[in-house]
C-alpha positions in Angstrom: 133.8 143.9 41.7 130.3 143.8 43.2 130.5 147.8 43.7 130.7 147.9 39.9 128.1 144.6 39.5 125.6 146.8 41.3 126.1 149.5 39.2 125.2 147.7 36.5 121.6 146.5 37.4 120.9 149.9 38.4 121.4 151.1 34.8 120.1 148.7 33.5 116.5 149.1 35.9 116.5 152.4 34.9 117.0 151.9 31.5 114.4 149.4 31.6 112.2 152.6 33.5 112.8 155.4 31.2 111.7 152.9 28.1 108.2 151.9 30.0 107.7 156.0 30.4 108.4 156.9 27.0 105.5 154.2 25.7 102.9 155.2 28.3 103.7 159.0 26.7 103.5 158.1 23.6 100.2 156.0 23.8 99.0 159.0 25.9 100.1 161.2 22.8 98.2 159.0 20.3 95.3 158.6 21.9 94.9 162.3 23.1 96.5 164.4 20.7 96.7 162.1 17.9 93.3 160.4 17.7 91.6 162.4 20.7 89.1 164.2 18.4 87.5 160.5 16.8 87.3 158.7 20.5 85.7 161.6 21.7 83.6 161.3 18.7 82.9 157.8 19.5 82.1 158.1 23.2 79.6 160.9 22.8 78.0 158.3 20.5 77.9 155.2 22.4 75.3 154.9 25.7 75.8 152.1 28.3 73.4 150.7 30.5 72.7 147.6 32.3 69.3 145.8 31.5 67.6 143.5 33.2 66.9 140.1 31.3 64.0 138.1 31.8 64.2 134.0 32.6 62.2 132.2 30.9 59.3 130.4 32.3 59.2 126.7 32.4 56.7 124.6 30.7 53.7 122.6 31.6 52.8 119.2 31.0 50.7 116.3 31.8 51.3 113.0 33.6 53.0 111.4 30.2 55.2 115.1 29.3 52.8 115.8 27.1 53.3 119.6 26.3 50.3 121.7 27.8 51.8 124.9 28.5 54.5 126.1 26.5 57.1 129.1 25.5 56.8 130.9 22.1 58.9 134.0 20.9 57.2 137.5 20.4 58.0 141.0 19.2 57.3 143.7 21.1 57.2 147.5 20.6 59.5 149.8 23.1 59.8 153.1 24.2 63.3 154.2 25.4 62.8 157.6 27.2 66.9 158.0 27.2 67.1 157.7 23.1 63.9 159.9 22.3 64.1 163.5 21.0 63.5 166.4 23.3 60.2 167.3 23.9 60.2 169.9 21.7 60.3 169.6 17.9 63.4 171.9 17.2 65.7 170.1 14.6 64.1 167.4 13.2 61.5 164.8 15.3 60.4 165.8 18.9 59.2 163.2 21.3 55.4 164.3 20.9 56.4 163.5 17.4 57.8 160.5 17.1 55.6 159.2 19.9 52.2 160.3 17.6 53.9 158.4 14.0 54.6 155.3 16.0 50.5 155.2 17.7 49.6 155.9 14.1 51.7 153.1 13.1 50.5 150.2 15.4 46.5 151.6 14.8 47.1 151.3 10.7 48.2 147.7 11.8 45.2 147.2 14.0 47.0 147.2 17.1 46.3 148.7 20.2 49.0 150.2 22.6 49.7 149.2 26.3 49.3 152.2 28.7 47.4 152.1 32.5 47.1 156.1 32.6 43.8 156.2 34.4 42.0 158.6 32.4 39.3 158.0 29.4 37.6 160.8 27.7 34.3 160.9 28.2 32.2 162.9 25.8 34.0 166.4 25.9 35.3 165.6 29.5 37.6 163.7 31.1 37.2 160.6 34.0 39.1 158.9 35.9 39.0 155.1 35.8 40.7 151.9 37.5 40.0 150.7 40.7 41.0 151.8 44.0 44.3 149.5 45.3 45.3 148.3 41.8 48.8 148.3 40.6 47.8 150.9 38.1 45.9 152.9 40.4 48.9 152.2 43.0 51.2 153.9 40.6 49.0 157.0 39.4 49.2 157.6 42.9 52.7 157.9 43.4 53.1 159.7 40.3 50.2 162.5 41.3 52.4 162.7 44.5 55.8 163.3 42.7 54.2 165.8 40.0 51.9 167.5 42.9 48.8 166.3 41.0 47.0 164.8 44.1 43.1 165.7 44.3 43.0 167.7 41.3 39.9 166.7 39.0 40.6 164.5 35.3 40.0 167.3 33.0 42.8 169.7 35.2 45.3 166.5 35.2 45.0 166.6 31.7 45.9 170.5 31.2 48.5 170.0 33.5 50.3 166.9 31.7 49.8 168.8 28.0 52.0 171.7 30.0 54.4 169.3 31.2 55.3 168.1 27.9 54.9 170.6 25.9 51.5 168.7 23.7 50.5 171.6 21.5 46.6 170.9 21.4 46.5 173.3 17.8 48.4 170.6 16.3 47.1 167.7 18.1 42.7 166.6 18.9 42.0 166.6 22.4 41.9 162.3 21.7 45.8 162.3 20.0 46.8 164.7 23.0 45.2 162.4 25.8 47.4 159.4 23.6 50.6 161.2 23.9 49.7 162.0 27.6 49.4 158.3 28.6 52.9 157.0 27.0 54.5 160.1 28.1 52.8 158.9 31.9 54.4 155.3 31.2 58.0 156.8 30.3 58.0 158.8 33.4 56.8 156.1 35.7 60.1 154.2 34.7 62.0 157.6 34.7 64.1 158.2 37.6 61.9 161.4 39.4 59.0 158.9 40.1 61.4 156.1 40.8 59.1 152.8 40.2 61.2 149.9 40.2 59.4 148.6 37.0 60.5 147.0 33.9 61.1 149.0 30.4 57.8 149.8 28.7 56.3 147.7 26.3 54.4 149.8 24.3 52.8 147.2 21.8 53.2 143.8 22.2 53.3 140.5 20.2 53.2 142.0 17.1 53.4 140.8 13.0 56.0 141.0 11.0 54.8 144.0 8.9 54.2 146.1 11.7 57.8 145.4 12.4 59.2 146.5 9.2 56.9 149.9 8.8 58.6 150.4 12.6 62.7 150.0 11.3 61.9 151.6 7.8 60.8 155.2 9.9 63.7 154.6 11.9 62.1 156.6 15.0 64.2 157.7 17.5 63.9 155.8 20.8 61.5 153.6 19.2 62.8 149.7 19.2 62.0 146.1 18.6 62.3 143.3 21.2 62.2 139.4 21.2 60.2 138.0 24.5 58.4 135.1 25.2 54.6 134.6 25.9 52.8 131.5 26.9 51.6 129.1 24.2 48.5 127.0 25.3 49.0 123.7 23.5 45.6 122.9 24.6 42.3 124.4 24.6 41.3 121.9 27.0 42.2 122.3 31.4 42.0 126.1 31.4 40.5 125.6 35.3 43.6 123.4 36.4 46.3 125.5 34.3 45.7 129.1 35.0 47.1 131.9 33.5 50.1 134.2 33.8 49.6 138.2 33.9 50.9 141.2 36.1 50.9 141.6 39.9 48.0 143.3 40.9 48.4 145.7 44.3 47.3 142.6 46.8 50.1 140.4 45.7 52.8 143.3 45.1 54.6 143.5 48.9 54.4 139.4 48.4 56.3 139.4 45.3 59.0 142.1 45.9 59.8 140.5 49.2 61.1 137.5 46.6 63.1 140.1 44.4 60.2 140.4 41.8 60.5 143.6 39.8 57.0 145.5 40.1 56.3 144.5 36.3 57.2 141.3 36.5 54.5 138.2 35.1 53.5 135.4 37.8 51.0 132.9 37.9 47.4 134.6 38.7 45.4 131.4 38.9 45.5 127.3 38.9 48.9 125.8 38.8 50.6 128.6 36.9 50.1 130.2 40.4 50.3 127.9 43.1 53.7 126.2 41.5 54.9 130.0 40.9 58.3 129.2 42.5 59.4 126.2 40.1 58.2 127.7 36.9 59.1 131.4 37.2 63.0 131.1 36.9 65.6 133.7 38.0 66.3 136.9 36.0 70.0 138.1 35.1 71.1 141.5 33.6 72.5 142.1 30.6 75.1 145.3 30.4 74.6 147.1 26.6 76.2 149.4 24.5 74.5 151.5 21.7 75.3 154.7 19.7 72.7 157.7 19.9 70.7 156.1 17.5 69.5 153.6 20.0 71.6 150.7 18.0 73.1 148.0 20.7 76.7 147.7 19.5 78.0 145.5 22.3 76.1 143.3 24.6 77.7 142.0 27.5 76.4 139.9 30.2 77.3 140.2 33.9 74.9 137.5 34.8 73.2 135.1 32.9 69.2 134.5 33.3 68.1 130.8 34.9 65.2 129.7 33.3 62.1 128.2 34.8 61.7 124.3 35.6 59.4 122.3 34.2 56.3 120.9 35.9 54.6 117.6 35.6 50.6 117.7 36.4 49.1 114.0 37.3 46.3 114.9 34.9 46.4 113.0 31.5 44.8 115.3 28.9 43.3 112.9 26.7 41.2 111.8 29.8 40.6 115.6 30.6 39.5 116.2 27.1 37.6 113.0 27.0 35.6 114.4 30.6 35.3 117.6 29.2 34.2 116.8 25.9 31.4 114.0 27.3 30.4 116.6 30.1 29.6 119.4 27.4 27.8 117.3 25.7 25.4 115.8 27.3 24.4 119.0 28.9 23.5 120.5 25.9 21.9 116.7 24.8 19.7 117.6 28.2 19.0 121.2 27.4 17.9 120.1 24.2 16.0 117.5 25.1 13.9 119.9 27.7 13.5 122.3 25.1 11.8 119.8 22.7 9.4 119.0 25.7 10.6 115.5 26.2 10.6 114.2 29.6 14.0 112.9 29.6 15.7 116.3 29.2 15.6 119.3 31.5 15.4 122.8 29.6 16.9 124.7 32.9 19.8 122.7 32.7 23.2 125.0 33.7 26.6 123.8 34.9 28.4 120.8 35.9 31.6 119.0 36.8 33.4 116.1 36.8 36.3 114.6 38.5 38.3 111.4 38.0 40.5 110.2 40.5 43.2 107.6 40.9 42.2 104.7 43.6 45.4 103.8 44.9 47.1 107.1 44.8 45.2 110.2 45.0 46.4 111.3 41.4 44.0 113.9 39.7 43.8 112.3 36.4 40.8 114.9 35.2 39.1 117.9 36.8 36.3 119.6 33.9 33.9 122.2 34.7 31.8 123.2 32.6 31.3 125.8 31.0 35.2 126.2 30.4 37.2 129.3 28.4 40.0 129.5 25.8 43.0 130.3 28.1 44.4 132.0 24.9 42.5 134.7 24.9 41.0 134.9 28.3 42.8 138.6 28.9 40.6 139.9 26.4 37.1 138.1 27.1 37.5 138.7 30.2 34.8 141.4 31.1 32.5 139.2 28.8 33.1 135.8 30.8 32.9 137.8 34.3 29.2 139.1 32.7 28.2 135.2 31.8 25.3 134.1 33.5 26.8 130.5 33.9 30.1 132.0 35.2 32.4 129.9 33.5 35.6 131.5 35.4 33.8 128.9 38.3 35.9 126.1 38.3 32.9 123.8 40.1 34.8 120.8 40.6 36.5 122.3 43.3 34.2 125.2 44.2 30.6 124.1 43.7 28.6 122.6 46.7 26.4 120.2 46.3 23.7 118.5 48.3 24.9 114.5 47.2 21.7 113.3 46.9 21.5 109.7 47.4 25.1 109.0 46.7 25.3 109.4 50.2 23.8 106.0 51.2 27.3 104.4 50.9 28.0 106.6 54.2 25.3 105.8 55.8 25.9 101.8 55.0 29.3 101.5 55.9 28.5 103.7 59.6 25.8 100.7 59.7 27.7 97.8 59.1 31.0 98.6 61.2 28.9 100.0 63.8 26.9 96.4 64.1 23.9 98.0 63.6 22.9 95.9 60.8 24.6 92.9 58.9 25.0 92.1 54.5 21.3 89.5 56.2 19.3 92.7 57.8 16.8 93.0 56.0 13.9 95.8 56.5 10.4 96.1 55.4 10.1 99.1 52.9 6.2 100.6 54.1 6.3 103.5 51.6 5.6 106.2 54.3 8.2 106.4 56.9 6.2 106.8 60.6 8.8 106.9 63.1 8.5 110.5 63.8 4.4 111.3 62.8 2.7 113.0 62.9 5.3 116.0 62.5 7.8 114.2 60.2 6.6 111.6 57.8 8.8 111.4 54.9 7.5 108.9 51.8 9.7 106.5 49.4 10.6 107.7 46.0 8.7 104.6 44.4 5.8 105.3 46.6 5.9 109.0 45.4 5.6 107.9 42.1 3.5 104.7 41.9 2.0 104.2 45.4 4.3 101.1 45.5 7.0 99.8 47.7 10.2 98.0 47.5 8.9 95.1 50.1 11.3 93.8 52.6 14.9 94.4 50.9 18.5 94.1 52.3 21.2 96.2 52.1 22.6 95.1 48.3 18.9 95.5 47.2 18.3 98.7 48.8 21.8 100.2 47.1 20.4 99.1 43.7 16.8 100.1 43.7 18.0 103.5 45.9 16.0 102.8 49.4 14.9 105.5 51.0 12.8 103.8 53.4 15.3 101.5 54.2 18.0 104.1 54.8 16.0 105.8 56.8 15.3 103.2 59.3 19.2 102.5 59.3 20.5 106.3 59.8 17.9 106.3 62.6 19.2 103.2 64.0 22.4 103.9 63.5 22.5 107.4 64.9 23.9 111.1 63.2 27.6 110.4 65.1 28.3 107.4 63.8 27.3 109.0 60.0 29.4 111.8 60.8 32.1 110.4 61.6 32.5 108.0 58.6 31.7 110.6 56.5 34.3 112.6 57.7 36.6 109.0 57.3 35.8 109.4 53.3 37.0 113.0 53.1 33.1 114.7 53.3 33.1 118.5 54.1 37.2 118.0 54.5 39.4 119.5 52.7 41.1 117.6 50.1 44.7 118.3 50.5 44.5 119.9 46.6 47.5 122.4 45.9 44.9 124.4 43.7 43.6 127.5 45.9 40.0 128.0 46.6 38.9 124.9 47.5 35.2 125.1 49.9 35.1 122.2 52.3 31.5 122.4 52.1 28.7 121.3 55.1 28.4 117.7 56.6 25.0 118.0 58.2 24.9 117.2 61.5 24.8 118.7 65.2 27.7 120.7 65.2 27.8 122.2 61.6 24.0 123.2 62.7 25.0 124.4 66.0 27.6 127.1 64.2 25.4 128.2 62.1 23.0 128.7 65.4 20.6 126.2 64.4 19.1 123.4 66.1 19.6 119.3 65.1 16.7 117.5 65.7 16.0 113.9 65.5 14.3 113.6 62.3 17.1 115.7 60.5 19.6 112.2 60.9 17.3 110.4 58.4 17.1 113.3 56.2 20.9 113.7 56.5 21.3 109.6 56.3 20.1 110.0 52.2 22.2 112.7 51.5 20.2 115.9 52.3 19.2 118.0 55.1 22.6 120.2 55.4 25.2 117.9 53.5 27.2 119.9 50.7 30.3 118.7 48.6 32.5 119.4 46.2 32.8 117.2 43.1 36.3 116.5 44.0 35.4 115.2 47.9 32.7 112.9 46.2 35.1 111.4 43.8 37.8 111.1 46.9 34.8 109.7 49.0 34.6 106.6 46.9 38.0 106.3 46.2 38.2 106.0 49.8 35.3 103.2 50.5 36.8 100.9 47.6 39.9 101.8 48.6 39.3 100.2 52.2 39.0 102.8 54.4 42.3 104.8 53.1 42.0 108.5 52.4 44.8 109.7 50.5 45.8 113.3 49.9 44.5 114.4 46.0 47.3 116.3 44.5 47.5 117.4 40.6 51.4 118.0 41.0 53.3 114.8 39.8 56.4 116.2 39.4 58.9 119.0 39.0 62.1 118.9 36.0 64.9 120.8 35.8 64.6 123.2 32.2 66.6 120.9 30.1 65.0 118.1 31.9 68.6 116.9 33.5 67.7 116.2 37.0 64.1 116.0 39.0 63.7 118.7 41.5 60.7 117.1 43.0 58.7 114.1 42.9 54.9 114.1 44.6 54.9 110.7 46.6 51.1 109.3 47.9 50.2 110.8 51.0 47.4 110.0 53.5 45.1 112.1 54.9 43.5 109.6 57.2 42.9 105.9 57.4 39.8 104.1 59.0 39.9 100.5 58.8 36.8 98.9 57.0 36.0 95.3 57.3 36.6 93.3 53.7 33.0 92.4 54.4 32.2 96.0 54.4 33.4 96.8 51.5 32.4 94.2 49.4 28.6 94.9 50.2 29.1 98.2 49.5 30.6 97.5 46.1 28.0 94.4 45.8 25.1 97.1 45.8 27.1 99.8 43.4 27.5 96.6 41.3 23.8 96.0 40.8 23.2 100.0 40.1 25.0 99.5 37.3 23.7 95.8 36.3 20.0 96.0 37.5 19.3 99.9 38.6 19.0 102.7 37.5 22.6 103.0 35.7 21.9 99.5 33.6 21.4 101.2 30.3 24.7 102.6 30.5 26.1 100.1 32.1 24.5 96.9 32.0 26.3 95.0 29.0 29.8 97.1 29.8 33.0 95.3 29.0 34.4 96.0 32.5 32.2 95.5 35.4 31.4 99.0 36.9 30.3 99.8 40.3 28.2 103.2 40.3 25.4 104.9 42.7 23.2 107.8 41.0 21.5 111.0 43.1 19.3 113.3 42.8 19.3 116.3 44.8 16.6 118.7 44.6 17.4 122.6 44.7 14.4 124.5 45.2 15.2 126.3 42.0 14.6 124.6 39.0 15.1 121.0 38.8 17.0 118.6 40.1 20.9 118.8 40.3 22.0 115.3 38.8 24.8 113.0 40.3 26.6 110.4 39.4 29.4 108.6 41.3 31.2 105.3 40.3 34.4 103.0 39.9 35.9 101.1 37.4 37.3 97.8 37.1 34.8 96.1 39.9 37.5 93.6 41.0 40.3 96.0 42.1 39.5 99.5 41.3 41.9 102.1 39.6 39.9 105.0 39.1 36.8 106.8 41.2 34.2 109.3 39.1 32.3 112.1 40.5 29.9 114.1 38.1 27.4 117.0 38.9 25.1 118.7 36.4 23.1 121.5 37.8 19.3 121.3 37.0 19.7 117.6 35.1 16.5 116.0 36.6 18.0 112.7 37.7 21.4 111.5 37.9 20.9 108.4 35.5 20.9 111.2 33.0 24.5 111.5 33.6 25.6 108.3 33.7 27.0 107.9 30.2 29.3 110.7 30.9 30.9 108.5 32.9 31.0 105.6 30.1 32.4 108.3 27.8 35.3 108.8 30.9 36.4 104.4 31.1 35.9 104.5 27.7 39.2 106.5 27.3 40.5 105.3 30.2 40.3 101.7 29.2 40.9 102.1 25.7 37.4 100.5 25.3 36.8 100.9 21.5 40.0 101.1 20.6 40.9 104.1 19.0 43.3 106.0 21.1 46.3 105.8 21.3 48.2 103.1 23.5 49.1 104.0 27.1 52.8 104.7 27.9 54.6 104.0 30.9 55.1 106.8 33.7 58.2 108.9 32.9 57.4 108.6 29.0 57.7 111.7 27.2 55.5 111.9 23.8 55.4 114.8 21.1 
């Protein structure tokens, strides 16, 4: 019974065996013999290949989510090397061909065409161009290697290339031939013999819809159309602080591909599109396609999907940063004009300037202009004409402009005084017009007595802040000694760096006996009264004056500036980072200190020389003015201040170059707590932290 049992399931598994054999045959059949002659058909037609897709770069916005830097979809014009013709014409269109319609296309359009072939024809010669160490150079390098094209002149690299690929020059002007020559250069660069790990070629980019159409109605052989993205500028205001995006050059290229960057790849090049490269750039995935001969995707398949960029938060608001840049514009070409008319308030050598508003409590960036500014938009292509302005308006001076600080830098000098004990808020000092400590070889002179053979009579130290002492802070940086001054300068941030994540920052000079000494210089006594008013060595940046007095009215505490407020995920899900307040130092200033200090600012703006800016202001502003002479031109003009009096929020620093006086800048600050107070009322009403807007 279980002999026959077993006999049984054997039949029946070999049954089961011989029916499994026969369908394999006869699917083999089918698809072989059957239907072998249309898949065979169909696989010569259909090319697979695996693409790499780019992530999408996350957006920039100010304190509030307002959108400052943003994504917008493009077209672009590619060249496939593996779906053009052969490179000669035989039946129908060669590569030389179809490579000449499609330049003729994009010119009739009034485009140009991307190519970094290193060659220009000049007159009825050729040159080579680009700069040594560039990318482009970098790669015409490697590709003179490969071909054996090294140390050969232009006008032999361009016989050579015609030879190559077969450019007949009967049929084509020396011009259209040196054309074909430089995509034919940008194929073969992505081609495997030269082996550059670089991205497809885009051969025109962010092109119109009619250029699209006159591109599919030819229906050119390796020739296609591709969606990207390119950054929108929302703004024409902050181009300093946002930066812009482009391709590596050949000093950041071993930096980069150490991450996994491909060699075409775009990253930040300046301000925060650089510096917060790592949030916004996102992670690339590849895409794996299938097309017929034609160059038609039929099947797209991905094997790993792109991660877009985050999104990053700046502390800046960009109504106040268009306010600062707006007032600071303006009244520079108010002064200019004025100078030009002959009027002794204006100043016709007037050039650049800056200004920087900070918060108190934090260390927040809320505005950073320089001026003159570009349009980030187009900056690629005005490039070689803003690198050519005289006024250098690539210059972000807020952050790289040094400055002597003029008499701004009294506050230093008083608060050294007062915590030191060398004088009290009672000191007073007789003002004598000439200053006689050190005669006959220094005897410096009072402004007043400059300028009217008057003096200000015996003043304290509120008075002396408002009517701008120099006798008086003389006498005190004498008394109080250059080490004392230093060191409370360097409390408030002077000639320190600022802790900014923006790169190129200059710390500047604070004058005194070591910053002499390394510059192999000697510090002699009458330089600490020349240093105790803001001049002899002392330069700043914009930004360290504005920290400096955010600082002082801040009692004593430095904090970190940062323009970075926080970090989003792309759909805005989670927060990958959030800047907290950091300190940089803290030296403890008396409440008596302080309020002196802020006494005297007080009565520059109700009594001094800022009163008709000033003087009947709805908030009570405390403000000091400078001026610092150059010995080219006149004066630079500086203005510091902070707003409200009774617990200060914000701290302003402005600089114009050549102003003549800082009271002349004054209302540039006005124009600055106008919008930050909402003073007249017509803009828009302030919205919590966090708050996104449209």
């Amino acid at each position: 019974m279980e002999e026959r049992s077993l006999n049984i399931r054997l039949w029946v598994m070999g049954a089961v065996t011989v029916v499994l054999a026969l369908i394999v045959v006869m699917r083999l059949y089918n698809l072989q013999i059957v239907n072998g002659d249309s898949y065979y058909r169909q696989s010569e037609k259909k090319i697979t290949r695996t693409v790499e897709v780019e992530s999408v770069r996350g957006e920039i916005q100010d304190r509030y989510g307002r959108p400052l830097v943003t994504n917008r979809l493009i077209y672009n014009v590619m060249f496939d090397s593996s779906l053009l013709p052969s490179y000669s014409s035989g039946e129908g269109k060669g590569a030389n061909e179809v490579i000449y319609e499609t330049i003729q296309l994009t010119k009739a359009a009034g485009y140009g065409f991307l190519s970094s072939l290193p060659v220009e024809l000049d007159g009825e010669s050729f040159a080579y161009t680009g700069e040594e160490g560039s990318t482009s150079y970098n790669r015409f390098v490697k590709y003179a290697e490969t071909y054996g094209y090294t140390g050969i002149g232009a006008d032999k690299l361009f016989e050579e290339m015609c030879g190559l690929y077969g450019i007949d020059l009967e049929r084509y002007s020396v011009a259209e031939a040196l054309e074909i020559c430089s995509v034919r250069y940008e194929l073969d660069l992505r081609g495997s013999k030269v082996g550059l790990n670089i991205e497809e070629y885009i051969f025109c980019e962010d092109v119109d819809v009619e250029l699209i159409g006159a591109v599919k109605e030819r229906e050119l052989p390796g020739v296609t159309i591709k969606t990207d993205t390119a950054r929108n500028y929302e703004t024409k205001y902050a181009a300093h602080i946002l930066g812009r995006v482009g391709l590596m050059d050949g000093s950041e290229l071993e930096e980069y591909i150490e991450l996994g960057y491909s060699m075409d790849a775009v990253v930040g090049k300046d301000g925060a599109e650089k510096v917060f490269e790592k949030w916004l750039c996102g992670k690339n995935g590849t895409r794996i396609e299938e097309m017929d001969s034609s160059g038609k995707v039929t099947n797209v398949m991905y094997s790993e999907e792109p991660e877009p960029g985050n999104n990053v938060m700046l502390t800046i608001d960009i109504n106040l940063q268009a306010a600062a840049e707006s007032a600071l514009a303006g009244r520079i070409e108010e002064i200019k004009q004025l100078g030009e008319e002959g009027s002794s308030l204006g100043s016709e050598d007037v050039a650049g300037g800056a200004a920087v508003v900070v918060d108190v409590k934090s260390g927040a960036v809320l505005a950073m202009a320089s001026y003159p500014s570009y349009d980030l938009s187009s900056v690629s292509r005005d490039y070689n004409e803003l690198l050519a302005d005289e006024l250098t308006p690539l210059y972000n001076r807020a952050l790289q402009g040094l400055y002597a600080p003029g008499s701004t830098f009294k506050m230093v000098t008083a608060a050294a005084a007062l915590e030191s004990g060398t004088i009290t808020g009672e000191t007073r000092i007789q003002d004598k017009g000439i200053y006689m400590y050190y005669a006959p070889t220094y005897t410096p002179k009072c402004e007043i007595y400059l300028t009217s053979g008057r003096t200000h009579g015996t003043i304290n130290l509120v008075q002396a802040l408002k009517v701008s002492c120099n006798y008086f802070f003389y006498e005190v940086g004498r008394l109080t000694g250059i080490d004392k001054i230093v060191e409370y300068a360097k409390a408030f941030g002077l000639g320190e760096s600022t802790g900014i994540e923006l790169e190129g920052e200059k710390t500047g000079t604070l004058a005194g006996p070591e910053s002499r000494e390394k510059k192999g210089g000697t510090w002699y006594p009458g330089d600490t009264i020349a240093a105790a008013i803001g001049q002899s060595d002392n330069l700043f940046t914009p930004l360290q004056m504005a920290n400096y007095v955010a600082t002082l009215v801040n009692g004593g505490v430095c904090n970190k500036l940062h323009i970075l407020k926080a970090v989003k995920s792309y759909d805005y899900s989670s927060t990958v980072f959030e800047a907290e307040p950091e300190e940089l130092g803290r030296t403890e200033l008396s409440e008596e200190t302080v309020e002196l200090i802020k006494e005297g600012m007080l009565a520059v703006s109700k009594e001094g020389s800022a009163a008709s800016i000033f003087g009947d202001y709805p908030i009570d502003v405390g403000s000091k003015t400078g001026t610092a002479q150059t010995g080219n031109g006149s004066a630079n003009g500086i203005f510091v201040a902070f707003a409200p009096y009774d617990d200060p929020e914000i701290a302003v620093a402005i600089v114009v170059e050549h102003a003549g006086k800082g009271s002349r800048i004054g209302v540039i600050a006005r124009d600055i707590f106008d919008t930050y107070f909402r003073i007249d009322g017509s803009y828009e009403q302030i919205l919590p932290e966090n708050t996104l807007v449209n």
